[in-house]
LUMDREN-789944 format. One record per residue (C-alpha): x, y, z; residue number from 1; residue in three letters; chain. Coordinates in steps of 0.001 Angstrom, whole numbers. Last residue first. Layout:
N
<rec px="X" py="Y" pz="Z" pos="NUM" code="Ala" unit="A"/>
...
This chain:
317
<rec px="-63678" py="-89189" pz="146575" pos="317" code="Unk" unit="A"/>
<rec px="-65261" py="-88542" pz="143451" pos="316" code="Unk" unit="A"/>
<rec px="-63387" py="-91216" pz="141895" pos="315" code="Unk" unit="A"/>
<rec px="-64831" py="-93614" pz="144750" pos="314" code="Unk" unit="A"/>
<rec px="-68377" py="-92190" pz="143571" pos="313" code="Unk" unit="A"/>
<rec px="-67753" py="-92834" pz="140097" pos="312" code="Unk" unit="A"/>
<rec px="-66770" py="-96421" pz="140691" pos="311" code="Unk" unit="A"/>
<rec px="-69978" py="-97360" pz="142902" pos="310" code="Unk" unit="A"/>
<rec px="-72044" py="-96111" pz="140377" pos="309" code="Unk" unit="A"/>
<rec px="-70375" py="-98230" pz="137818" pos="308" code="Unk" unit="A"/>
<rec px="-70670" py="-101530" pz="139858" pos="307" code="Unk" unit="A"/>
<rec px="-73368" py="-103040" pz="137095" pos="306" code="Unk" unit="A"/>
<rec px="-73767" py="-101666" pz="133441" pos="305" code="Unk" unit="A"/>
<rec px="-76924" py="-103160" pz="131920" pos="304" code="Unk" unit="A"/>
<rec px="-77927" py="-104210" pz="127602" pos="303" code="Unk" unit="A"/>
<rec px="-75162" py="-102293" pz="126274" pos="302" code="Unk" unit="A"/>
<rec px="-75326" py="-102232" pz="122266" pos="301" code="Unk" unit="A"/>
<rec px="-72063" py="-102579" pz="120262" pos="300" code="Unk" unit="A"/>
<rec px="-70287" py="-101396" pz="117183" pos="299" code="Unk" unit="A"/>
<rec px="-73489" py="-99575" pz="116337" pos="298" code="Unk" unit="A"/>
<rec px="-74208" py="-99333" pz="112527" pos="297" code="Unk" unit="A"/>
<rec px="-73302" py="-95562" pz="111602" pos="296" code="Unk" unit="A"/>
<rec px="-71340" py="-96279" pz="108333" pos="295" code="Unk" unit="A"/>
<rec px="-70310" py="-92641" pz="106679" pos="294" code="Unk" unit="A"/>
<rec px="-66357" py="-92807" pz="106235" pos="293" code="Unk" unit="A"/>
<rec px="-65430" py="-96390" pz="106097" pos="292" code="Unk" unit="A"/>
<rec px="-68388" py="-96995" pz="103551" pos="291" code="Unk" unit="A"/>
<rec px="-67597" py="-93944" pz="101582" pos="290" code="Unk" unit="A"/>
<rec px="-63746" py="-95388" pz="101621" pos="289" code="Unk" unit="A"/>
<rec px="-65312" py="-98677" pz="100324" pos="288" code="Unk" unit="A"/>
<rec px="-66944" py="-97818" pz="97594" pos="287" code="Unk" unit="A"/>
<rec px="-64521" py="-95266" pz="96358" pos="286" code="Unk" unit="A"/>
<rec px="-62445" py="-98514" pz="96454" pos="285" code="Unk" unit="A"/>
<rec px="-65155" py="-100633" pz="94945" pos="284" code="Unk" unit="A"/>
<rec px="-65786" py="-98812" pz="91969" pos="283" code="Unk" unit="A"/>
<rec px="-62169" py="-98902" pz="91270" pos="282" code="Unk" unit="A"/>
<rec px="-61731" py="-102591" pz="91754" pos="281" code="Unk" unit="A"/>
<rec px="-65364" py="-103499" pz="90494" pos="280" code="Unk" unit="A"/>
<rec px="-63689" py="-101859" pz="87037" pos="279" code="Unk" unit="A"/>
<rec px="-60925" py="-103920" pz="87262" pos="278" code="Unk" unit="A"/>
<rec px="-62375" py="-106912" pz="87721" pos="277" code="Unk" unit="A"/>
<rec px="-64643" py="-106079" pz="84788" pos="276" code="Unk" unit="A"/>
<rec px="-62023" py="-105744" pz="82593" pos="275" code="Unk" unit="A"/>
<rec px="-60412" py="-109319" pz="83761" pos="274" code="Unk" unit="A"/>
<rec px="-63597" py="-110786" pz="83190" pos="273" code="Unk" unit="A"/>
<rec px="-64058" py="-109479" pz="79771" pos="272" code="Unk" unit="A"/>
<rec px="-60647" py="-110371" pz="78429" pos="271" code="Unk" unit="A"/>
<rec px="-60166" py="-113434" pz="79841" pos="270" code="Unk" unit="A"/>
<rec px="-63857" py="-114432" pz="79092" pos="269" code="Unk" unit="A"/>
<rec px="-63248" py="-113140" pz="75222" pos="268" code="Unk" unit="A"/>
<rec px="-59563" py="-115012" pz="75256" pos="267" code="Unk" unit="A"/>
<rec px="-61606" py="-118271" pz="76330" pos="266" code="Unk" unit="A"/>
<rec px="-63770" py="-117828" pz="73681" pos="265" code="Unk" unit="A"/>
<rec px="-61427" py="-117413" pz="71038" pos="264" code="Unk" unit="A"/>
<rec px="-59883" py="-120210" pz="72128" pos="263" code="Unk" unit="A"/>
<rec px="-63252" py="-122658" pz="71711" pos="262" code="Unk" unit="A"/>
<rec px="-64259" py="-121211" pz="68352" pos="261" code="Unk" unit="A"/>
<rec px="-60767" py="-121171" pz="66480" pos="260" code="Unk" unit="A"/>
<rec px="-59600" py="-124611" pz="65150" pos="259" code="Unk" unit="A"/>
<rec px="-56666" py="-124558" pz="63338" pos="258" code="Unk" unit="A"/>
<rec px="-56671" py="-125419" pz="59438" pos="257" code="Unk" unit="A"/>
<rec px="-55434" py="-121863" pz="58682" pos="256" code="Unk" unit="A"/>
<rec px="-51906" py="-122711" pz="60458" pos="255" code="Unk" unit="A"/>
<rec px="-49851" py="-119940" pz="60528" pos="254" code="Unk" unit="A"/>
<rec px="-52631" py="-117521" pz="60201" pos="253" code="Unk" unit="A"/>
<rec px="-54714" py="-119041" pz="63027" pos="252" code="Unk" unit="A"/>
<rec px="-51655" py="-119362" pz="65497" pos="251" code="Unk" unit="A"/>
<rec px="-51010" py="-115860" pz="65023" pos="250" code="Unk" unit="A"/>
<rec px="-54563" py="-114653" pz="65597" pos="249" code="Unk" unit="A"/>
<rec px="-54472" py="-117660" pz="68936" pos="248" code="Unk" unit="A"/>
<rec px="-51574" py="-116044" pz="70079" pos="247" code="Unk" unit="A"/>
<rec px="-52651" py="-112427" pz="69842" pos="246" code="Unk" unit="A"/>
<rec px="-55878" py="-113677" pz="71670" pos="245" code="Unk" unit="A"/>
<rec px="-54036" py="-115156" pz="74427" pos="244" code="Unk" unit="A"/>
<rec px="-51781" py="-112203" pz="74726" pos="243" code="Unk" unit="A"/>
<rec px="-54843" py="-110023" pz="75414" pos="242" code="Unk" unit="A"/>
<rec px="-56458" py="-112497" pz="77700" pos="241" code="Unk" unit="A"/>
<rec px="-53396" py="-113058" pz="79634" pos="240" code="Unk" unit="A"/>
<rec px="-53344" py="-108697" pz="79629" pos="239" code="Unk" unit="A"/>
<rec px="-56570" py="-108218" pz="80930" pos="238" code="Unk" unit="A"/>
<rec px="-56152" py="-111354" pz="83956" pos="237" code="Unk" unit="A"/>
<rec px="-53322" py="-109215" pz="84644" pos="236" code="Unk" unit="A"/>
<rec px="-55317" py="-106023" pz="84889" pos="235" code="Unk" unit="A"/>
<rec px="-58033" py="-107494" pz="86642" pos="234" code="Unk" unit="A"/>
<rec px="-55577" py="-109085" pz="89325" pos="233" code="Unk" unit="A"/>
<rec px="-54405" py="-105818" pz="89926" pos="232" code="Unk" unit="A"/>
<rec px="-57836" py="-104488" pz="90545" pos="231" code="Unk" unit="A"/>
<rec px="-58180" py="-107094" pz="92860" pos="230" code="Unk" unit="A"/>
<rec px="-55050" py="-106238" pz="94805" pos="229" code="Unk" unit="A"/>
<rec px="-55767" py="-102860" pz="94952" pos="228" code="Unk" unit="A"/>
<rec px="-59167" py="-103733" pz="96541" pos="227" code="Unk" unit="A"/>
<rec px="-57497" py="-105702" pz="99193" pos="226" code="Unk" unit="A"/>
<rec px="-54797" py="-102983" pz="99779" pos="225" code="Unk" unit="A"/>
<rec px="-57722" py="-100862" pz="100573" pos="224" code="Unk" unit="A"/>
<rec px="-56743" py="-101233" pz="103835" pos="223" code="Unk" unit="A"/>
<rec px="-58176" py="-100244" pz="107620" pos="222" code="Unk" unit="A"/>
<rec px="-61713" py="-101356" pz="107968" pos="221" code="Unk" unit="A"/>
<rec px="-61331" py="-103506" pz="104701" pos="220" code="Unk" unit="A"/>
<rec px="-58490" py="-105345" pz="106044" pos="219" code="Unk" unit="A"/>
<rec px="-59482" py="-105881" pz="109768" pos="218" code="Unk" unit="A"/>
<rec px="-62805" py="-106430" pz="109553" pos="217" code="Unk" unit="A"/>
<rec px="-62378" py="-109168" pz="106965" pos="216" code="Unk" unit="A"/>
<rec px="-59896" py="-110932" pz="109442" pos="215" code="Unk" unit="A"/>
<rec px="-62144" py="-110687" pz="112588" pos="214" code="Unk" unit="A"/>
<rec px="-64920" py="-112524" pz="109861" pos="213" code="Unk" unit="A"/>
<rec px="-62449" py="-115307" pz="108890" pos="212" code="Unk" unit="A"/>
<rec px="-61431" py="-115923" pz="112436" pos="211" code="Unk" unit="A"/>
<rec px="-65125" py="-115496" pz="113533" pos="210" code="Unk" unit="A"/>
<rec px="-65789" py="-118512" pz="110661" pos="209" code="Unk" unit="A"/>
<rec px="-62406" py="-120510" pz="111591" pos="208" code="Unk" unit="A"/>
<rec px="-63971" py="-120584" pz="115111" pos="207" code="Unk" unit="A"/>
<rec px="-63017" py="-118869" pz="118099" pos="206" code="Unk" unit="A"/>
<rec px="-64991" py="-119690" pz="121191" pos="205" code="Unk" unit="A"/>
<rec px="-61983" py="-121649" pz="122868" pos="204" code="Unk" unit="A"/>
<rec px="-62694" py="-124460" pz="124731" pos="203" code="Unk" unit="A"/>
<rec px="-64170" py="-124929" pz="128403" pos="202" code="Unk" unit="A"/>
<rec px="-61626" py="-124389" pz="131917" pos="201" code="Unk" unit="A"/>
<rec px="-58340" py="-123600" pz="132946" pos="200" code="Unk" unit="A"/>
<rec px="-57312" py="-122460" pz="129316" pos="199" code="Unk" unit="A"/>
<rec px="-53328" py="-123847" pz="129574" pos="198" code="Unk" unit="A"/>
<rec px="-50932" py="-121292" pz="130336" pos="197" code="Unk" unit="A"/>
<rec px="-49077" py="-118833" pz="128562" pos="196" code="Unk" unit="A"/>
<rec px="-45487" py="-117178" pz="129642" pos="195" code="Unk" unit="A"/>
<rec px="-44332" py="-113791" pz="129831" pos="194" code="Unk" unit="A"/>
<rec px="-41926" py="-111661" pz="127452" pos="193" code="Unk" unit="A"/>
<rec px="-42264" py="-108313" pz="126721" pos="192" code="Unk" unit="A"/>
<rec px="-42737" py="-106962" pz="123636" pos="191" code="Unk" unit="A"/>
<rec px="-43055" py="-103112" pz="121890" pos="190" code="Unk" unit="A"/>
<rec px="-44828" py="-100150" pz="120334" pos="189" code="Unk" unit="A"/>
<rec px="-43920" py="-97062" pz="119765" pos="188" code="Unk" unit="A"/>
<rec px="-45824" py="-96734" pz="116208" pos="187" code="Unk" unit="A"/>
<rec px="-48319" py="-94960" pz="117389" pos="186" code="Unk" unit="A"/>
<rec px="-52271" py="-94406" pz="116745" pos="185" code="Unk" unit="A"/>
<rec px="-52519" py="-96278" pz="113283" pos="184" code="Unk" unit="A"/>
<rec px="-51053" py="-99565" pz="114700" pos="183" code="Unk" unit="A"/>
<rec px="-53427" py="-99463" pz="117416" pos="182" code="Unk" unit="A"/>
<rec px="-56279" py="-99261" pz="115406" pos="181" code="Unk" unit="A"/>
<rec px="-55304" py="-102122" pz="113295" pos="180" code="Unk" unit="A"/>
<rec px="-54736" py="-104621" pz="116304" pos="179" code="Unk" unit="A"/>
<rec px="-57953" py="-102919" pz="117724" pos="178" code="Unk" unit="A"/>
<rec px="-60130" py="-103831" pz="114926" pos="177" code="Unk" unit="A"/>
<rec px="-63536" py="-102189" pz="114835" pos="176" code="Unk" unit="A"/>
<rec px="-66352" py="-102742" pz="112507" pos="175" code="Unk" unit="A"/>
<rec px="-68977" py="-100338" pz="112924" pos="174" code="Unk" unit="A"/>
<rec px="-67114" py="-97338" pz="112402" pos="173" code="Unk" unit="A"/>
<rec px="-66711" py="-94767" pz="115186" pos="172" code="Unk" unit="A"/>
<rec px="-63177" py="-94625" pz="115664" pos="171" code="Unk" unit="A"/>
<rec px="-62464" py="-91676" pz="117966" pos="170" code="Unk" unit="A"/>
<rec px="-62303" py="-94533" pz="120562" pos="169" code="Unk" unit="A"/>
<rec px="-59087" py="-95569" pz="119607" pos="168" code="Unk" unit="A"/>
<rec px="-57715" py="-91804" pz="119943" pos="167" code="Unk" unit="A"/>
<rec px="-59004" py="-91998" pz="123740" pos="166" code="Unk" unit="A"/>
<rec px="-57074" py="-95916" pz="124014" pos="165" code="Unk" unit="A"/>
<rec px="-53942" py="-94623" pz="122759" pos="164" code="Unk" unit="A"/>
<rec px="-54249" py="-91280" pz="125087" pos="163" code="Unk" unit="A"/>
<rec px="-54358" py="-93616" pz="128084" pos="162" code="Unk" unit="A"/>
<rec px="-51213" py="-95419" pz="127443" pos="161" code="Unk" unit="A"/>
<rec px="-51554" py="-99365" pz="126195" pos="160" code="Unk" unit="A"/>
<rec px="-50957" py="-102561" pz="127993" pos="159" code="Unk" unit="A"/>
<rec px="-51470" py="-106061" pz="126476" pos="158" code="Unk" unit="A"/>
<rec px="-52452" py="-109200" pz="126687" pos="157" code="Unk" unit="A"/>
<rec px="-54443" py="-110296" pz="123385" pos="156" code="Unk" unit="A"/>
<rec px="-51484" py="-110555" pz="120974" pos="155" code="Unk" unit="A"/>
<rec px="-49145" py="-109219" pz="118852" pos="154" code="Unk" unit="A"/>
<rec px="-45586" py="-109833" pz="117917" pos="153" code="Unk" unit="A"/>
<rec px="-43385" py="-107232" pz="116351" pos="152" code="Unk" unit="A"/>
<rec px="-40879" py="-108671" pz="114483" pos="151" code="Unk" unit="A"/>
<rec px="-42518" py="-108541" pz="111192" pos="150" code="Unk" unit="A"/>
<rec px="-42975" py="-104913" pz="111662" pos="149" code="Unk" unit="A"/>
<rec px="-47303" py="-104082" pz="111053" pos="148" code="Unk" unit="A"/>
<rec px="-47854" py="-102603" pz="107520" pos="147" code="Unk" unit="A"/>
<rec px="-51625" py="-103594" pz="107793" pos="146" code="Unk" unit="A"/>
<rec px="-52640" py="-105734" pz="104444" pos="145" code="Unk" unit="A"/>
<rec px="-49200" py="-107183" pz="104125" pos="144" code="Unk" unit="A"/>
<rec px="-47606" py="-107972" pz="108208" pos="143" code="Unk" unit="A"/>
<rec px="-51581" py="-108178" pz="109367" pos="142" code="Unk" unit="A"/>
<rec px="-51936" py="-110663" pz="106935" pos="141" code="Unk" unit="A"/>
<rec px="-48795" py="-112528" pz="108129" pos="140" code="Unk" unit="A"/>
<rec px="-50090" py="-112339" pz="111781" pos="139" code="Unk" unit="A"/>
<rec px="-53271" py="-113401" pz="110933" pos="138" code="Unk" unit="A"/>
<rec px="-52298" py="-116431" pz="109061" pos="137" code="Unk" unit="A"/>
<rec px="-49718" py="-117499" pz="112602" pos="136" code="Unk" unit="A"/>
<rec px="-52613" py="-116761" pz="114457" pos="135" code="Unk" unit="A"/>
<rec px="-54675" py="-118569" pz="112473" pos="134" code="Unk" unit="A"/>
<rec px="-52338" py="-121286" pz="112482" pos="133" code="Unk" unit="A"/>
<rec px="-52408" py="-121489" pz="116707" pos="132" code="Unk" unit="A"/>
<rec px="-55997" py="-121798" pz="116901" pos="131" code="Unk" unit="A"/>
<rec px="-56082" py="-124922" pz="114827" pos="130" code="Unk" unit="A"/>
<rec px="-52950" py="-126889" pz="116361" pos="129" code="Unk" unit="A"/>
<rec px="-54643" py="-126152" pz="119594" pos="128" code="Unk" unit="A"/>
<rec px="-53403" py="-122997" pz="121843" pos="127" code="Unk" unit="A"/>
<rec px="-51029" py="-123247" pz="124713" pos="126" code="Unk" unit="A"/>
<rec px="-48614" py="-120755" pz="122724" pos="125" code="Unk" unit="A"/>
<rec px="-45091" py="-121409" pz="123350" pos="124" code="Unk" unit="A"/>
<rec px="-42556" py="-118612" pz="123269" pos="123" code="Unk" unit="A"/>
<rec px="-45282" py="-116068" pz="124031" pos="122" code="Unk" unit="A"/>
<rec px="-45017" py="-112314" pz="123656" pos="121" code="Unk" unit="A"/>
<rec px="-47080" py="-109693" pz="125735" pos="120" code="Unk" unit="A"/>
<rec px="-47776" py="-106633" pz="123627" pos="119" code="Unk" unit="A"/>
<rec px="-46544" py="-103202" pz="124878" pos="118" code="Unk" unit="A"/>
<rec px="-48020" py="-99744" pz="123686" pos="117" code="Unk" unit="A"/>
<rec px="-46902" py="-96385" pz="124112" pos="116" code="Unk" unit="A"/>
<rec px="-43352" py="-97234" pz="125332" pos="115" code="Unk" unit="A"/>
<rec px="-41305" py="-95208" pz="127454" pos="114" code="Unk" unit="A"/>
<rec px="-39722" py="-97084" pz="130416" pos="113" code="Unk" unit="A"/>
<rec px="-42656" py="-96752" pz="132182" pos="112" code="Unk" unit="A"/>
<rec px="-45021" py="-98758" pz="129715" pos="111" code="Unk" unit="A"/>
<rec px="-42316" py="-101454" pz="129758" pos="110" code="Unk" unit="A"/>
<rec px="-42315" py="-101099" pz="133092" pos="109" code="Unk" unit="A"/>
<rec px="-46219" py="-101715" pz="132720" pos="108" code="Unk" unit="A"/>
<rec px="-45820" py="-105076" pz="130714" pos="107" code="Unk" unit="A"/>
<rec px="-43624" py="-106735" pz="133365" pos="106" code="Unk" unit="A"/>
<rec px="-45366" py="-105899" pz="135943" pos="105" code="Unk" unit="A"/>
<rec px="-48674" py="-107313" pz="134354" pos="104" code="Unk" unit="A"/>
<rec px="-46595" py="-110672" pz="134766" pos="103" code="Unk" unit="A"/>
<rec px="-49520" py="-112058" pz="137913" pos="102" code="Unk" unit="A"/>
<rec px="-52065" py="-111688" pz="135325" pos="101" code="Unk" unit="A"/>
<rec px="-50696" py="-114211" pz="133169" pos="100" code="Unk" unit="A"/>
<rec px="-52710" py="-114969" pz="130161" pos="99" code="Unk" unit="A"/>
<rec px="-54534" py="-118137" pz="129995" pos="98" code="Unk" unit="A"/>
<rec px="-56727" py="-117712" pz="132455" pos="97" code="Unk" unit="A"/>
<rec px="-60102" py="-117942" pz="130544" pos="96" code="Unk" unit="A"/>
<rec px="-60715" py="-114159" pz="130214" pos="95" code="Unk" unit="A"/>
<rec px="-58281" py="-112743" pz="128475" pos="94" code="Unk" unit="A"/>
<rec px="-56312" py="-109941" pz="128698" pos="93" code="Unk" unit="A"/>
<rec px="-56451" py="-106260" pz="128552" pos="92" code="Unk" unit="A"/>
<rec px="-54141" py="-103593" pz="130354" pos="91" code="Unk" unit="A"/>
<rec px="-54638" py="-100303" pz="130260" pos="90" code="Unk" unit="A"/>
<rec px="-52734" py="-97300" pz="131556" pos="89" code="Unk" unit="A"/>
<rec px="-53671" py="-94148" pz="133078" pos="88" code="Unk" unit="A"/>
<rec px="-56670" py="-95724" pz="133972" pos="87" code="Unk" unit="A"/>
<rec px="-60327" py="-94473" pz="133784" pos="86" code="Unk" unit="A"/>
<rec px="-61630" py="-97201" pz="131800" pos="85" code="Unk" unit="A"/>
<rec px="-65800" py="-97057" pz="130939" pos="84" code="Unk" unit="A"/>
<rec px="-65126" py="-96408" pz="127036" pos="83" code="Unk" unit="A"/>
<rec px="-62574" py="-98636" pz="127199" pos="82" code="Unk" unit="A"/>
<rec px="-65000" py="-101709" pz="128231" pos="81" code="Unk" unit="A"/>
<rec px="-67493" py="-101024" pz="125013" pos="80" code="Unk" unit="A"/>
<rec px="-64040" py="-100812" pz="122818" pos="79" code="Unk" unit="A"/>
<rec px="-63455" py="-104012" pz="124505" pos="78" code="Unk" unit="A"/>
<rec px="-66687" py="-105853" pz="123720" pos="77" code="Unk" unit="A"/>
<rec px="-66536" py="-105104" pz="120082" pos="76" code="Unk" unit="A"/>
<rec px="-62969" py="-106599" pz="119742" pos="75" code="Unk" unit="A"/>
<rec px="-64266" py="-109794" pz="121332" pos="74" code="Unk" unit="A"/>
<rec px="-67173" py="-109822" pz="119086" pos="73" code="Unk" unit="A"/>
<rec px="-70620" py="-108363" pz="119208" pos="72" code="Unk" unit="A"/>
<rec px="-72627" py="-111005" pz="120843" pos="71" code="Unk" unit="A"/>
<rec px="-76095" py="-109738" pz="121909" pos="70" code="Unk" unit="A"/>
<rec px="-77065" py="-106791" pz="124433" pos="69" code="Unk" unit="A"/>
<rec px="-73970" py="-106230" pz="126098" pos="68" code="Unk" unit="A"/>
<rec px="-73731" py="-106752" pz="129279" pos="67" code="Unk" unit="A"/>
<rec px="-71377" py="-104309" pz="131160" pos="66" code="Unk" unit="A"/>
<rec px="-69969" py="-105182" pz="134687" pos="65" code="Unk" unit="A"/>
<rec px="-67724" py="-102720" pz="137009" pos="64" code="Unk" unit="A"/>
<rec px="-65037" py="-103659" pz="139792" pos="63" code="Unk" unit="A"/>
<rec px="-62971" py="-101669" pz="141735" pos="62" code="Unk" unit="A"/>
<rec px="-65911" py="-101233" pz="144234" pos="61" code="Unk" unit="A"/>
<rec px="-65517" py="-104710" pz="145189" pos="60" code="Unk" unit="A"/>
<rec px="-68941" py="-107087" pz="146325" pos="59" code="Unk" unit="A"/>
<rec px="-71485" py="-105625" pz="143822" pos="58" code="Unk" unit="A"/>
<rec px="-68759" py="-106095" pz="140822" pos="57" code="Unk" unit="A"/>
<rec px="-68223" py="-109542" pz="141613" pos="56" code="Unk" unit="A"/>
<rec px="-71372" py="-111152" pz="141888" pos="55" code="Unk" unit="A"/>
<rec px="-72880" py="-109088" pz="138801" pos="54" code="Unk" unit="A"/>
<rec px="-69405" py="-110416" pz="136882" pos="53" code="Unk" unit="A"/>
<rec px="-70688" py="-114529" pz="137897" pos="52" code="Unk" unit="A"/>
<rec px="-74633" py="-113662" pz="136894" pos="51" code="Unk" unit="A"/>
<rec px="-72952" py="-112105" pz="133736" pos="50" code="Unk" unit="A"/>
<rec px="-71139" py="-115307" pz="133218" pos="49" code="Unk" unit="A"/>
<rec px="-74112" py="-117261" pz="133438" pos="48" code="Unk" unit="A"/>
<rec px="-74000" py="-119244" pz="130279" pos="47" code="Unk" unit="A"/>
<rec px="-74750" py="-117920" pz="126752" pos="46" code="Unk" unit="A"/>
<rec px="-71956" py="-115107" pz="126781" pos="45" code="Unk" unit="A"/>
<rec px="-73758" py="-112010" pz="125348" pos="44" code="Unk" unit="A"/>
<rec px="-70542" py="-109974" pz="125098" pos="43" code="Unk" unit="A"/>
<rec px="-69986" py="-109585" pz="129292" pos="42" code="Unk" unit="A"/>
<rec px="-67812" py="-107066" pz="129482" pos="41" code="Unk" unit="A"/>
<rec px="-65472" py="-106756" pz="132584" pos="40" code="Unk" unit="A"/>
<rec px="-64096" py="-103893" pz="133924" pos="39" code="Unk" unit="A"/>
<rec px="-61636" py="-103830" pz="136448" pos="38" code="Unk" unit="A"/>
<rec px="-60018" py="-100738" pz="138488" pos="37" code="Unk" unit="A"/>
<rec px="-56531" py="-100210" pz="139687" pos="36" code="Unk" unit="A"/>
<rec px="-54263" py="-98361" pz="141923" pos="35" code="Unk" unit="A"/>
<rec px="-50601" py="-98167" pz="141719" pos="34" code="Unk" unit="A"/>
<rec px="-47906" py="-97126" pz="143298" pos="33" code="Unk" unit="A"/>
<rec px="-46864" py="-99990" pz="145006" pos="32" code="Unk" unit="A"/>
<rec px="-47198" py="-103641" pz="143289" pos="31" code="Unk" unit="A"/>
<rec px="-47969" py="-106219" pz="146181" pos="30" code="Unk" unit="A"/>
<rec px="-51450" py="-105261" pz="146333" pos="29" code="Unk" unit="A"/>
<rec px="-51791" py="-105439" pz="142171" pos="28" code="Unk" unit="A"/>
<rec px="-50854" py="-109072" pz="141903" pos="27" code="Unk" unit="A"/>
<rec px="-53255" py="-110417" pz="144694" pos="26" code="Unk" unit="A"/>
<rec px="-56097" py="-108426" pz="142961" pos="25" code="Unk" unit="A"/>
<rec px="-55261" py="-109605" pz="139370" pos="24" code="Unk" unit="A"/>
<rec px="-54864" py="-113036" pz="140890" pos="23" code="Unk" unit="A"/>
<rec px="-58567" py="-112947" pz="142456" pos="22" code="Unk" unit="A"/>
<rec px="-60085" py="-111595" pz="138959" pos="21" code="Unk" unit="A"/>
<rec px="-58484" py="-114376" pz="136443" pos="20" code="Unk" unit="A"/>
<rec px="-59571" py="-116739" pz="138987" pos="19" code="Unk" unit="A"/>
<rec px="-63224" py="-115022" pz="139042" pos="18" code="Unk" unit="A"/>
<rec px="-63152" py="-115368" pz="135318" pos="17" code="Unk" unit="A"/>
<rec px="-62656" py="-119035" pz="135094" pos="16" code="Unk" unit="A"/>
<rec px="-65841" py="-120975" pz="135678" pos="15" code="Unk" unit="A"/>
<rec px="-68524" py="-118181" pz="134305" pos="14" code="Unk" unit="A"/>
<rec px="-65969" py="-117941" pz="131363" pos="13" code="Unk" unit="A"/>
<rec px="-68513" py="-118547" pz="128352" pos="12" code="Unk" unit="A"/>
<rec px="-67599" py="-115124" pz="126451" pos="11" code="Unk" unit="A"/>
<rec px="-65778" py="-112480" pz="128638" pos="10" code="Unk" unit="A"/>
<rec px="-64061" py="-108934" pz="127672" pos="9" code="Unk" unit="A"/>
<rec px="-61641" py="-108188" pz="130116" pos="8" code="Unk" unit="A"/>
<rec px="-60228" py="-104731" pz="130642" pos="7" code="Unk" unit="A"/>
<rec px="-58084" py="-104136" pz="133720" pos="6" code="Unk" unit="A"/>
<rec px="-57318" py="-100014" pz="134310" pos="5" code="Unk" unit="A"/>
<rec px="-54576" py="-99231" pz="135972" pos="4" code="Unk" unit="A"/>
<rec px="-54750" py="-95958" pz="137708" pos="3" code="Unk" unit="A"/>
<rec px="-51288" py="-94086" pz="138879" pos="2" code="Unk" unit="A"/>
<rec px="-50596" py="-92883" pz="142341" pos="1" code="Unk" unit="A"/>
């Protein structure tokens, strides 16, 4: 019998998590052949969703809490939840409902039919107008600074093998970004189709400043591209600056009467700022690899792990 492991990192779902819990349970009874497990993270929600996953994870043994010390970020508080999966395969999702626990099935034979990692797709995303562009930004970041197949649609529901999540925890950095971690690991990856509901309860805690900061982590975590792209920007800013001042010599000797203070300026700025974008380019991407390379800054601190006794002994057995 196979182990799915649930992993559900939770930010102000006191009022929707023990829904998301319930169906998981009714889904998995009726699916034979399977076991399963949940662990939810708690990443310093500031309502009593902890209070909510203590409740649950001292009344099921499948079920184990971890509280993070402060708010790490939702891709923070599932590497803490992988480390405490024991599944053959897991599955994350969110916490507010919105993905469809009851359509695990549909990721998992996927998973069976050969597939390392499968990412639900939605046709229609029950996301405001705001939530849905980043997505849509993301995406076409991910596409450049990432190498990720245009057609391949991720998301926050998905199912991976259990040697996809042990190589993701190799990473160490303090950064992490699963969508780029995954992509690294294997590159059997593929969709399944299920549908999205509306949140059942509260707003979304994504705002465009976590967007921007889950976005930064992302490309200098697991691109230089950005860095390329700056030095490149040098080099062309170099060579308008170079032209410029060829123009305005030209200029000058056809026409001795022109004025030459304010263009020659300009082509010295050009020229200097465009050098020196280069050069924090190159300094930047040994920089940066170092950085990759040697950072030990936590990715996450656990404040209390609750139900985890209670798992190891029914392991045991």
């Amino acid at each position: 019998m196979k182990l799915i492991s649930f992993c559900i990192p939770c930010y102000r779902s006191a009022g929707t998590v023990t829904s998301v819990v319930d169906e998981i349970r009714e889904t998995m009874a009726q699916m034979k052949g399977y076991d399963y497990e949940i662990v939810l993270v708690n990443d310093a929600s500031p309502d009593n969703t902890f209070d909510v996953i203590r409740d649950l994870a001292e009344n099921d043994a499948r079920i184990t809490g971890v509280n993070l010390a402060r708010n790490f970020g939702q891709h923070a508080a599932l590497m803490a939840g992988y480390e405490l999966t024991k599944g053959d395969i897991v599955v994350s999702l969110d916490d507010d409902g919105q993905t469809p626990a009851n359509q695990v099935g549909r990721l998992l034979e996927a998973i069976e039919a050969g597939s390392d990692v499968v990412y639900a797709r939605y046709d229609h995303k029950m996301h405001s107008g705001f939530r849905n562009l980043g997505s849509r930004l993301n995406d076409l970041m991910t596409c450049i600074m990432l190498g990720k197949p245009r057609k391949l649609y991720l998301s926050s529901y998905y199912a991976a093998r259990r040697f996809v999540i042990d190589e993701m925890l190799k990473y160490k950095s303090s950064y992490p970004y699963v969508m780029g971690l995954v992509l690294r690991t294997t590159n059997k990856i593929t969709n399944v189709d299920v549908d999205h509901r509306q949140r059942e309860a509260g707003s979304s805690g994504y705002t465009f400043s976590k967007l921007l900061g889950l976005w930064m982590n992302g490309f200098t975590a697991f691109s230089v591209k950005p860095l390329r792209i700056s030095t490149m920007t040098g080099i062309i800013c170099a060579l308008l600056g170079v032209v410029y001042m060829i123009y305005t010599i030209v200029r000058k000797f056809m026409n001795s009467g022109a004025p030459m203070g304010f263009p020659t300026l300009i082509c010295v700025i050009l020229f200097m700022g465009g050098m020196l974008m280069v050069m924090l380019g190159l300094v930047g991407e040994y920089v940066g690899r170092t950085y990759m390379s040697v950072n030990e800054t936590p990715q996450y601190v656990v404040r209390e792990v609750v139900g985890l006794e209670t798992a190891d002994t029914r392991e045991e057995a």
